[in-house]
N, C-alpha and C positions, 0 to 999 in steps of 0.2 A: 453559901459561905464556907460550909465542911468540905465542900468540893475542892474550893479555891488554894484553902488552907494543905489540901490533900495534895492540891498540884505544885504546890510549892516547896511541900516537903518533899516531895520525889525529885524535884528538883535541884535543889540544893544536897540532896543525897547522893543524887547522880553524880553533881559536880565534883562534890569530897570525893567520892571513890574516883572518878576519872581522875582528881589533880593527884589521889596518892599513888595510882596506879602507872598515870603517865607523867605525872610533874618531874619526879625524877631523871627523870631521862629525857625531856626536854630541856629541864637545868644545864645536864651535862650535854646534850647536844647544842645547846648555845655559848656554852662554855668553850665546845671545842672549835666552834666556827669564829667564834672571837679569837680564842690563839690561832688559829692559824690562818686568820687575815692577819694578823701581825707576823708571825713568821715567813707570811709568802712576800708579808711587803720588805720585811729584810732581805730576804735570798735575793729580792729583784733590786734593792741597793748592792747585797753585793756583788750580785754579777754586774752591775754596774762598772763600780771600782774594780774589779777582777779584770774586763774586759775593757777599761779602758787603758792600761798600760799595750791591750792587742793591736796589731795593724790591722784595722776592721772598718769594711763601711758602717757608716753609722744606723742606717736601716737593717743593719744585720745584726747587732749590739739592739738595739730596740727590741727587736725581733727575740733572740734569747732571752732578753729579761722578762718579758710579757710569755714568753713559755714556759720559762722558769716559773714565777709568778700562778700561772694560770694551774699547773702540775702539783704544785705543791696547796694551792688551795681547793682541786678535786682531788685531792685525798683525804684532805679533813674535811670536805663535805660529804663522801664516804663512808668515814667513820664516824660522823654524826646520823647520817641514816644508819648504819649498821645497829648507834645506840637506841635510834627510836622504833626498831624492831622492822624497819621498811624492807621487801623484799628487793632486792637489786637485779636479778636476772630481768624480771618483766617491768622494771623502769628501764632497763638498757634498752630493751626488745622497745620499748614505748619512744626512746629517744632517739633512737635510730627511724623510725619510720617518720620522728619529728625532722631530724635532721635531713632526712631524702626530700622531705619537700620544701625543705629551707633551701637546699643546693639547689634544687631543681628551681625556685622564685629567684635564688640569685648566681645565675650562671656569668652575669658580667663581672658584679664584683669578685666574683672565683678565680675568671679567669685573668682580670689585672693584680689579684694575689698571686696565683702562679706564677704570670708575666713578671712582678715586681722579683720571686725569689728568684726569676732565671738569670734577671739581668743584674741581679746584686752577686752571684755567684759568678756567672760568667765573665762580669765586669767591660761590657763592650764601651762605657765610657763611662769618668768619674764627673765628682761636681767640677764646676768650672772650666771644664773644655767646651772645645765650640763644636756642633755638632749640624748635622740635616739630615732629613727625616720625615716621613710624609709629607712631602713639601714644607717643610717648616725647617725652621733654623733659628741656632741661637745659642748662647750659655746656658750650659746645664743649672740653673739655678738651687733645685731643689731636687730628691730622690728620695719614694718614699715605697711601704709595700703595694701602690695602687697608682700611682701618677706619677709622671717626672714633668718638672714646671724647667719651660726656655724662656732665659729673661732674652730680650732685643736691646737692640742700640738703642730705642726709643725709650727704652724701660716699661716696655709693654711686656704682658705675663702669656706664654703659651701652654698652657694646661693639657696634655695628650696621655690618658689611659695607657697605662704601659702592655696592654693586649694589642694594642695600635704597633706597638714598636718591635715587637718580639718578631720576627721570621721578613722584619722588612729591610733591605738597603741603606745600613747605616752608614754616612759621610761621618769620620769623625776626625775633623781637624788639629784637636789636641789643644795647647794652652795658646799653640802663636799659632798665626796665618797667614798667608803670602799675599803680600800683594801685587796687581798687577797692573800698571800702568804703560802708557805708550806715549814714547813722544818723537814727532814728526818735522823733524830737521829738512831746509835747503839742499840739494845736490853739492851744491857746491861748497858747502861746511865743510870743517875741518872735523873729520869724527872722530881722531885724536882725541882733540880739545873737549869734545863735547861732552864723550865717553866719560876724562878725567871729570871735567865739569860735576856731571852726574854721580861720581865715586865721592868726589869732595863733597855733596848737598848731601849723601846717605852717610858719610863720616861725622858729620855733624848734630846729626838726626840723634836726639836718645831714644830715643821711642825703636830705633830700628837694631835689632838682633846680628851680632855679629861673624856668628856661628850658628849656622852656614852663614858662609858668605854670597851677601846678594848678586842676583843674578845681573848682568847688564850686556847687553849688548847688541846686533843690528841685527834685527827679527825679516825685515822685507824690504825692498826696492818697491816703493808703490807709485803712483803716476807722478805725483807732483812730490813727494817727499822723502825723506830716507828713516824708514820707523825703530825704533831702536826701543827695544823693551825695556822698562825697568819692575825688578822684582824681588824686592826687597821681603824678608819676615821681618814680623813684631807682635806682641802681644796678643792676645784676642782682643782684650778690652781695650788697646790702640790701633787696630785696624780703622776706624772711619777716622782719629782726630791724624793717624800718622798719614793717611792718605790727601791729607788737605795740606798738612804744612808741607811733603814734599813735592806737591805740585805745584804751591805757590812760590817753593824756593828755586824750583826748577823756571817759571816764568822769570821770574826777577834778574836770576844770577844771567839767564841767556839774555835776557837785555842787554844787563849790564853788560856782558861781554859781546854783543855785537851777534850775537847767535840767529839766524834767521828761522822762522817759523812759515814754512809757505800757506799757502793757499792754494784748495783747486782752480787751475785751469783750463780754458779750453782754446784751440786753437783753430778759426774757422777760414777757409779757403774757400773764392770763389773760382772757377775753371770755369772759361771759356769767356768769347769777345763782349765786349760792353754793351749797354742797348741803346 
């Protein structure tokens, strides 16, 4: 029992001396880690507001405040070790050999972090242009430090790692795109007529960009037909509805006007006397 009593008061004596010894300065290192999560969270409001009056992609604005942010709150986690007497040379030395085999575990997401700063800096295309790209294409939907997401015409989501994209062959269309269509008239048309025809169906089209002005006119002489391109710009995001109404107005109005659409054919000759 004197034993018990024995370990309890060494206990409780220990305690007292450790808390007046280090309580202190634990107070004040907790003190200082609460200011300055509030201070870093201001800084990163306001470079917020600061940088949003900037012409900035928005993953580059992200990007500052979350440095901002991060910078000012390893400093006062710093100077809360510094109060609780922690030596800092041999925790760098300790963090550093942590951080080599974090780099080393995560070499992908390092390198679509890179990939993300190259292509927010370089700026090889912003949101909403139409783009292609390892085989893929689409609306830049989204751009972030790790991924750029291509929405479809379908409204399907393409998701590709921005290491994927860095050093490859980028198509990048812009906000409009051309379209390209063919239509195969009679010989014996009148390609005057036809021509206007076809100026009058793109005159009428909103969806179709006026500047530049669409391309139109007689691409080949092909067996049965006389093919006449048309190639009008418009929007990205009117590319498929603008390529269906001007081919239906192109069927119709050439009806209407007598406009003939051939057909292959062929022409079979027999030579020589009958059986």
């Amino acid at each position: 029992m004197d034993t018990t009593l024995d370990t309890l008061d060494q206990i409780r004596t220990t305690a007292v001396d450790l808390a007046v010894k280090f309580g202190p300065r634990v107070l004040a290192a907790s003190l200082v880690l609460i200011v300055g999560y509030f201070i870093g969270r201001w800084t990163a409001q306001w470079l917020e507001r600061a940088l949003s009056h900037v012409q900035i992609e928005p993953p580059v604005r992200s990007l500052i405040t979350r440095l901002g942010r991060a910078i000012v709150s390893a400093l006062f986690v710093v100077i809360a070790l510094q109060n609780l007497g922690v030596e800092l040379l041999p925790l760098i030395a300790g963090l550093g050999v942590v951080g080599a085999g974090i780099a080393l575990a995560m070499q992908g997401v390092l390198g679509n972090l890179f990939a993300g700063l190259t292509i927010i800096f370089t700026k090889p295309f912003r949101v909403g242009e139409y783009i292609e790209i390892v085989g893929e294409e689409g609306n830049v939907d989204t751009m972030t430090l790790f991924q750029t997401t291509l929405l479809h015409p379908d409204q399907s989501r393409v998701v590709i790692p921005n290491r994927k994209i860095v050093g490859e062959i980028l198509h990048n269309f812009g906000m409009r795109r051309q379209l390209n269509i063919t239509v195969g008239v009679a010989y014996d048309s009148d390609i005057g007529l036809v021509l206007g025809l076809i100026d009058e169906i793109l005159k009428v089209n909103p969806r179709v960009i006026r500047e530049p002005v669409p391309l139109v006119r007689v691409n080949r002489l092909s067996d049965s037909s006389v093919d006449i391109i048309v190639r009008p710009w418009v929007a990205s995001a009117d590319f498929g509805p603008a390529l269906g109404e001007i081919n239906r107005a192109i069927l119709e109005l050439f009806r209407e006007r007598g406009v003939v659409f051939p057909f292959p054919q062929c022409e079979v000759r027999l030579i020589g006397e009958a059986a």
